[in-house]
Structure formats: C-alpha cells, structure tokens
C-alpha positions in Angstrom: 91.9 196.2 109.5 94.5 196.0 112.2 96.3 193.4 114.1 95.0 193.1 117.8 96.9 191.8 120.5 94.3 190.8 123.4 95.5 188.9 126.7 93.0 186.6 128.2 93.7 183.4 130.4 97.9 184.0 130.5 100.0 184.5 133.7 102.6 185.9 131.5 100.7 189.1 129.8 101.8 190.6 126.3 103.1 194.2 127.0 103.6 197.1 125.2 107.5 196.3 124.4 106.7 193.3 122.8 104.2 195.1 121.0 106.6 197.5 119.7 108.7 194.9 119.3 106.4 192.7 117.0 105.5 196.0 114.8 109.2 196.4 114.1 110.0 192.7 113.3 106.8 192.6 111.2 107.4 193.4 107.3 105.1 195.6 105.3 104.5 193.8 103.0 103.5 190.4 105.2 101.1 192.5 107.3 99.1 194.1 104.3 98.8 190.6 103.1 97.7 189.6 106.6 95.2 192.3 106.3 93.5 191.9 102.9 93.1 188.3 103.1 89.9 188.1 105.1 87.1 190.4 104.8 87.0 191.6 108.8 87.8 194.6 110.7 90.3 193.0 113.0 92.7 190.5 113.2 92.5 189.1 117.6 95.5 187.1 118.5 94.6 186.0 121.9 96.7 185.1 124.3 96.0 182.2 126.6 97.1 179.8 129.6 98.4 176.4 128.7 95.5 174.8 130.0 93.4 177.3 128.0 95.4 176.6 124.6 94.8 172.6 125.2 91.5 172.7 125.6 90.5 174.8 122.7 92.9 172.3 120.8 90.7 169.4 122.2 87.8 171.2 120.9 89.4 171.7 117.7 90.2 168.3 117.3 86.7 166.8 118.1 85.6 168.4 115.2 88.4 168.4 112.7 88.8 164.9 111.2 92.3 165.0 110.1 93.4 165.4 114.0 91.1 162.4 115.3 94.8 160.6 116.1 95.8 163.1 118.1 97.3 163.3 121.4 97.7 165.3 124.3 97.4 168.6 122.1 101.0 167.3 120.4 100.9 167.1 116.7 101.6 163.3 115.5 105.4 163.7 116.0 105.2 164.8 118.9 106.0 168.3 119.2 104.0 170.7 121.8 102.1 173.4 119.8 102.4 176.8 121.2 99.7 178.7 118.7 96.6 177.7 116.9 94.4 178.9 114.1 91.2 178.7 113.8 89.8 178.6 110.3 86.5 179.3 112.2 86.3 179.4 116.0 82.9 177.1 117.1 82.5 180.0 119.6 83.7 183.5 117.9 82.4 181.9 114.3 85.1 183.8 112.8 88.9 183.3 112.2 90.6 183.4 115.5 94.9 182.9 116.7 95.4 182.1 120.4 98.8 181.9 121.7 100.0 180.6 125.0 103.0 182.7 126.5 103.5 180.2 129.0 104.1 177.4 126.3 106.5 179.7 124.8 108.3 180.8 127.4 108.8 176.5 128.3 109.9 176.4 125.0 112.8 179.3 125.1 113.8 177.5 128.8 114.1 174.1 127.4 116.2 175.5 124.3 118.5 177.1 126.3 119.5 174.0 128.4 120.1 172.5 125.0 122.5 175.2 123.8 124.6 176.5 125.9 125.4 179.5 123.3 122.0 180.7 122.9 120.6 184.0 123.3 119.7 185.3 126.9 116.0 184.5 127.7 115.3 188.0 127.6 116.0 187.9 124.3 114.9 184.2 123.1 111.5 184.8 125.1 109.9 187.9 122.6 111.9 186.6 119.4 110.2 183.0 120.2 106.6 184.5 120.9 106.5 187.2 118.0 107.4 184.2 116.0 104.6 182.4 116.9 102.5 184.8 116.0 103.8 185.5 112.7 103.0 181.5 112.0 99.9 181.6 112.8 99.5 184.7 110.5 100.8 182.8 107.5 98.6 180.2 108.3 95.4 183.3 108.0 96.6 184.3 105.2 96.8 180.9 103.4 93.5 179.8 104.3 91.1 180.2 101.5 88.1 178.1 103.5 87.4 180.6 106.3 84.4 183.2 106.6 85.3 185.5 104.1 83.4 183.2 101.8 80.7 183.4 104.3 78.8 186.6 103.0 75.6 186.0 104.9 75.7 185.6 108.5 73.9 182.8 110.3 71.3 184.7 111.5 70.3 186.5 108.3 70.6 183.2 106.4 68.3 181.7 109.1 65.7 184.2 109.1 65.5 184.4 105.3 65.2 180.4 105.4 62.3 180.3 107.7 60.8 183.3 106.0 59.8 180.7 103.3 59.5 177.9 105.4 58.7 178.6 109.0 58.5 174.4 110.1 62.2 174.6 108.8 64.7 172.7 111.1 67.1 175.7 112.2 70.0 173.5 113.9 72.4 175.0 111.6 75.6 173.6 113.6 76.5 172.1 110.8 77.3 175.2 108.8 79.9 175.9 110.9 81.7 172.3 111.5 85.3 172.6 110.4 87.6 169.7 108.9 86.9 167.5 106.4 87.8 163.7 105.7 90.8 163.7 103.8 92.9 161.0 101.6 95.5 160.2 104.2 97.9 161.0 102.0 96.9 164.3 100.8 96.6 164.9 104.9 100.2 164.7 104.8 101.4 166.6 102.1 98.5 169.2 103.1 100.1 169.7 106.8 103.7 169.3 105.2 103.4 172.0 102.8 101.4 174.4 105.3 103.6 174.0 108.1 106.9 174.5 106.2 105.7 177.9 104.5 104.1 179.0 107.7 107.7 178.9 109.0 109.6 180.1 106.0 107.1 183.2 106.8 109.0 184.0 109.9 112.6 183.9 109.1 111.7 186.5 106.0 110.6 189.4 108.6 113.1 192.0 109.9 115.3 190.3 112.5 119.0 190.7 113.5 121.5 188.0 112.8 121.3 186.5 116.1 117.1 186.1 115.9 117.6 184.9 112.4 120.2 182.4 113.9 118.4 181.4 116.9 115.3 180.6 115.1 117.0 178.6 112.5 118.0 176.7 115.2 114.7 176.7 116.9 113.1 175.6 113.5 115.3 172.6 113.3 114.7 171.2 116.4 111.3 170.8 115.0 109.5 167.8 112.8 109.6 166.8 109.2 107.4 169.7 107.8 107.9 172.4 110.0 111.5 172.3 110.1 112.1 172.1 105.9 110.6 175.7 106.4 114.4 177.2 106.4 114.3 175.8 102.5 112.0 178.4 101.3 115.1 180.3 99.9 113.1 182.9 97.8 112.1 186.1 99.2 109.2 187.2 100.9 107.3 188.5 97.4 108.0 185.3 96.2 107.1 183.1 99.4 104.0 185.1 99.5 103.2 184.2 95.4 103.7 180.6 96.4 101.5 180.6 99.9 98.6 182.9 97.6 98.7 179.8 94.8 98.8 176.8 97.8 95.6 178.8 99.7 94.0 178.4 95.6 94.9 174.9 95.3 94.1 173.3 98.7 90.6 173.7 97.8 90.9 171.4 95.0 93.3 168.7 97.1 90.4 168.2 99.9 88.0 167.6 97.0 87.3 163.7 97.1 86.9 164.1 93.2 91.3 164.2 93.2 91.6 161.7 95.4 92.9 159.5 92.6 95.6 162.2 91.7 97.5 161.9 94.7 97.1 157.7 94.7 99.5 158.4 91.7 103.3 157.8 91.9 104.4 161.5 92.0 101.8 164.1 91.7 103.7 167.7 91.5 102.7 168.3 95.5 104.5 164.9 96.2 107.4 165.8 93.9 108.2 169.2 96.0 107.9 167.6 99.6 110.4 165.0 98.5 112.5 167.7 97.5 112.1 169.6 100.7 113.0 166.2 102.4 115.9 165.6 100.5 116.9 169.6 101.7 116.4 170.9 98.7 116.1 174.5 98.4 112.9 176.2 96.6 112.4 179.2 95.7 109.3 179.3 94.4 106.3 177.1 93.3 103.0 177.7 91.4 100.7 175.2 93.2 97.6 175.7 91.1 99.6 176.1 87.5 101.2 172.8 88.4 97.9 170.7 89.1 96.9 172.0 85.5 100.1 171.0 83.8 100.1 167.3 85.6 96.2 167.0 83.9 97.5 168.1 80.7 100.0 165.9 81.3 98.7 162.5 82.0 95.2 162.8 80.8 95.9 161.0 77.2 96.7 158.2 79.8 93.7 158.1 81.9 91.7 158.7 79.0 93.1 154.9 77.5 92.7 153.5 81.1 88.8 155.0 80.7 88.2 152.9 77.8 89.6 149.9 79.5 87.2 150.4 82.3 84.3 153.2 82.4 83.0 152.3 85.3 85.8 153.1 87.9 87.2 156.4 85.2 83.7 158.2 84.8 83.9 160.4 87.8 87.2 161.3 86.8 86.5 161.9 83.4 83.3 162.9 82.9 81.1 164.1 85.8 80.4 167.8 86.2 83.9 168.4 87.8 86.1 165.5 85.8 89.5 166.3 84.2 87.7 166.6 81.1 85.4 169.7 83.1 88.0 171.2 84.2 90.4 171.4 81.7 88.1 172.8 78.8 85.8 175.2 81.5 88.9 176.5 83.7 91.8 175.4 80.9 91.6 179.4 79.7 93.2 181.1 82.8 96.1 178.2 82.7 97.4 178.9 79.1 95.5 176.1 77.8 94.9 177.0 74.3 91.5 177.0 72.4 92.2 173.9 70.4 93.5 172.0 73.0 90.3 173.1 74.9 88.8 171.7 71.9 90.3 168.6 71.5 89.5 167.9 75.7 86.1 168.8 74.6 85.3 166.6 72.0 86.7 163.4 74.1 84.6 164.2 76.6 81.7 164.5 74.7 82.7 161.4 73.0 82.9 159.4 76.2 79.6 160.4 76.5 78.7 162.9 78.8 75.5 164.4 77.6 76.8 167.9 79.4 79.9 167.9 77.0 78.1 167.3 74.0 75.6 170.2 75.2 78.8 172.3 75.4 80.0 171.1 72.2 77.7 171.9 70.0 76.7 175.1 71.6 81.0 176.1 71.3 80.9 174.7 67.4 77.3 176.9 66.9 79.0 179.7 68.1 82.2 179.4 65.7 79.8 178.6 63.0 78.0 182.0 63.8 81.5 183.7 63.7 81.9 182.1 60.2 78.8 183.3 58.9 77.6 179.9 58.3 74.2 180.8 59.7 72.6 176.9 58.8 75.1 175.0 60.2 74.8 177.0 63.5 71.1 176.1 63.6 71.4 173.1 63.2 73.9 172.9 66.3 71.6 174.4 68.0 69.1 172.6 67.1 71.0 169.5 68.1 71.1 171.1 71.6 67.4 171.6 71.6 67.4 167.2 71.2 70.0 166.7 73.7 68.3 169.1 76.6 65.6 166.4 77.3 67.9 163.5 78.5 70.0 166.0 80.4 68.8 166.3 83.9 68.2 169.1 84.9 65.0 170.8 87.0 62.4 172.5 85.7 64.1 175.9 86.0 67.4 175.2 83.9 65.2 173.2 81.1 62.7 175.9 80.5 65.7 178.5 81.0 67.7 176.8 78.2 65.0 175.6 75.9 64.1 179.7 76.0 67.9 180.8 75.3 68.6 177.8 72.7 65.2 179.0 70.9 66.5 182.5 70.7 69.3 182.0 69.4 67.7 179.7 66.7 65.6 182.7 66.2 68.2 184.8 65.4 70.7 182.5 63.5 67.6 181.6 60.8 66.8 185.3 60.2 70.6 185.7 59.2 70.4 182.7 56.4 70.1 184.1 53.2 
C-alpha cells in the first residue's frame, strides 16, 4: 500500500517539494500503521478547491446524523475544516481524504496577521498542509467501521442475492449510508476524543522546533477537543496503542445497547475528557480495558437496581449483548477470571435468561466431564435438551443443537461406569 497524493479541483496544486517534504516529516512508524489499517492497495488524499471541499462536506452531512446541526461546512464551534475523511465515500465506496490547499493556505494567512512572530508563509503554508494530512491519516487509521470489514463487494453480494432470489429488491443504497444516531452525549465525547488524538498524531512526526512551535500554536487557536490534542504527552508507540484501543471501543459506544453507560455520572470516557479539559496531561489510555473494568465495576449495582425494576434493566442485563453477555463471553481477553465469569454467569442465568441458563449448564457439563463425573454431566446436558424448546431459535440452530447436545449425551453415558 502506498500513500497517494492526487490533485483534483485545487488552484494551488501539491508539488513534488511538498511531497518530499511530507515523506520526511512523516514517521515510520505512523505510516506503516496508516498502511495496515485498511485492507486496500492505496491510500488517495485528494486535493480539492474550497468550493469542492464544502460540497462534499454537505454531502457528508446529509447523510451522517451526528452533523444534521451543522453549518456552513464549520464544525459546531465554529471552526473552518480544511480536510475530511470519509469512512466511505457515497461515490468512490471506499475510504477517501480530500484536502483543500486553498483553505489551508487562508488558514496560514490569517495566523500570520495574528502573530506577528510566526514563521514566513513559505514555511507555515507546507508545515500547515502536511499537517492536515497527517490528521486525516490518524483519523484512517482509528476508524474500525470502514470497508475493510466489507469483504464482499456490492456487486458480488448482489448477484449472489438475486442468484437465489431473482424478484429481490436490489436498491442496496442502504449498505453504504454512513452515520449513525448517536446518544448526544456520547457524540461529544466521540468527536472530543477523535479530534484530540488525531492532533496529538501530528505534533509526534519529525519536525523542527519552529514547526513543532508553530503548530502548537496553530492547535490552540483551535476548539475544545482539537486543541487538548497538545496533552497527548506519551509518545508516538504509545499514542498509537491508545488510538488502536479507541478504533476497538468506538464500536461498542455507537451501540444503543450502552446508551445507559454514558447517562451515568462519570463513565471512564467522561472521566479522561474532563481531564483533558482541565489540561491534564495523558499519556496513555486503554479505551476498551477501561469499559470492562467500569462493568466489573458497577454491575453488583445494576444488578440491585434490576431487581427493583426488570422491566427498564433487562436489555442491559440480560439480552444477547447485556453486561451479563459480555462480561462472561468476552470477560476472558480482559483478565476476567473463570470464577468471576462464573459468578456473572449464574446471575444471569438466575435473572432468567433462558440463553444463560443454556450456557450454564452446558459450562457446569463440561467441568463435570473434566471431573469424571460422567452422570452429573448428563444430566446437565440433559437439562439443556429441556431448555432448547422455549429458547427461540429457527429451525436450523434447534435441530443443530438438539444434534450436538445428543452427542455429547451419547458420549458422556458410555463413560459411566
């Protein structure tokens, strides 16, 4: 994979110097990371007019619910954006940049009115630019929702569809609508932590004490989120760590099943943007270990507040992705031993979810088989067997499991002596 640079609507074109320029401010490290993330041959930063780069953003907003209150291509405190990413471009349908030089080169004018010490523009214009671009490369690399978890294409998808349905309905627009509608206040933690990590990507490239100065100062001209990201104080391996977990995690925060989470007084996102607020310096944080700890953490207490009222707990608790779900099926790759996977397990079967008590007994079967205590792991089983009928599930899984359950029964009964 390499990183293209392609001019397409700009009066002010990207040359060769700033090419050469951009490969020596660029780290290593950053571009390999920029390189494996996606699973494409190239990564296309094009570079557009100003009239080009609003009306993609228009686009982009029509479709992306968490913009619907924007204005005027500004983001909601009012600064001018001079680089997008595109998770998924409604016209390219993959992950595109686009970057207006003309924005840019605005930005470095208006700057140097405001200090009368800055660089020359010669200087401030290709520092400000490759910066840009190195943004919008964090924010590539941090999005875990693009098309790399795309592995068939539209068309091949479509013509395997119709294949066994030909009356099928092939307006598949809706594959490829991006944004999503999001708890308000996850939407601002969300674009809060992005924004400040996309930045505290820049300042960790290779850049000469003056760049590094200018875009400090660049960066706190900027709003609350993009200008924390001078805070990032740890160094690139460890900003990348952080952005790796965060592209893991966000997944999880735009799932309406957490929505409760972040109505809570301080979730572990909320605690870290406070901090930032409060110009705190971070060096580090482990987004998706964090969640797990906060569940570990306050599920006793949601588990009382269940009791109190089952009705407005159950999704929480016991649906297919609950707390209870998550923290015995994923609990393993978060140091969450076996008996405290236990433990979540039996209170969630115990509250009643017939898929728990499926995975209870087929978890105590199994132990029982370890133990050698061959009639006590049939009759686990054989409590399975019982519980599979009130379960729904389609023909498929029932006859699937009925088959395994039956084997193992099978097995277990020739071992009783």
């Amino acid at each position: 994979m390499s990183i293209r640079f392609i001019n397409t609507t700009t009066n002010l074109p990207v040359d060769l110097e700033i090419e050469k320029i951009f490969r020596k401010t660029i780290r290593p490290t950053f571009q390999k990371s920029v390189e494996s993330a996606q699973h494409l041959d190239h990564v296309d930063i094009f570079f557009v007019n100003e009239k080009h780069l609003d009306r993609e953003r228009k686009k982009l907003d029509l479709d992306n619910k968490d913009n619907k209150d924007n204005k005027d291509n500004k983001d909601h405190n009012g600064m001018d954006i001079l680089g997008v990413y595109f998770s998924l471009h409604s016209e390219f349908h993959r992950p595109v940049i686009m970057v207006s030089p003309e924005k840019v080169m605005k930005a470095c004018v208006s700057f140097k009115k405001n200090n009368a010490n800055a660089l020359s523009l010669p200087r401030l214009y290709p520092s400000l630019l490759i910066a840009v671009v190195i943004h919008e490369l964090a924010h590539w690399i941090m999005d875990d929702d693009s098309i790399k978890d795309h592995d068939v294409t539209p068309w091949n998808w479509l013509t395997s569809r119709l294949e066994k349905d030909i009356e099928y309905n092939f307006d598949y627009s809706h594959h490829l609508a991006s944004g999503c509608d999001r708890h308000s206040t996850w939407r601002h933690l969300r674009q809060f932590i992005e924004e400040s990590l996309a930045n505290a990507f820049v300042l960790k490239q290779k850049l000469d004490a003056e760049e590094l100065n200018f875009l400090e100062a660049f960066i706190s001209t900027q709003p609350q989120g993009y200008k924390q990201g001078v805070l990032w104080s740890g160094d690139l391996k460890a900003t990348l760590k952080t952005a790796q977990t965060w592209a893991k995690f966000k997944r999880d925060g735009d799932s309406s099943r957490w929505r409760f989470i972040f109505d809570e007084k301080f979730p572990p996102v909320s605690r870290l943007v406070y901090s930032l607020q409060q110009g705190k310096s971070i060096q580090s944080a482990d987004f998706v270990d964090d969640f797990y700890k906060y569940l570990v953490e306050h599920v006793s207490e949601w588990q009382s507040e269940y009791k109190k009222g089952k009705t407005a707990w159950g999704e929480h608790l016991n649906r297919t992705f609950g707390v209870f779900y998550t923290l015995t099926t994923l609990g393993k790759f978060h140091g969450i031993q076996p008996e405290e996977r236990l433990q979540y397990l039996e209170l969630w079967a115990e509250n009643g979810s017939l898929e728990a008590i499926d995975e209870l007994n087929k978890t105590l079967s199994e132990t029982a088989a370890r133990d050698e205590n061959y009639a006590l792991a049939v009759e686990l089983q054989r409590n399975r067997l019982g519980n599979l009928e009130a379960m729904k599930l389609n023909d498929y899984w029932r006859h699937k499991n009925s088959e395994d359950i039956a084997a193992l029964i099978t097995e277990f009964e020739k071992k009783i002596k």
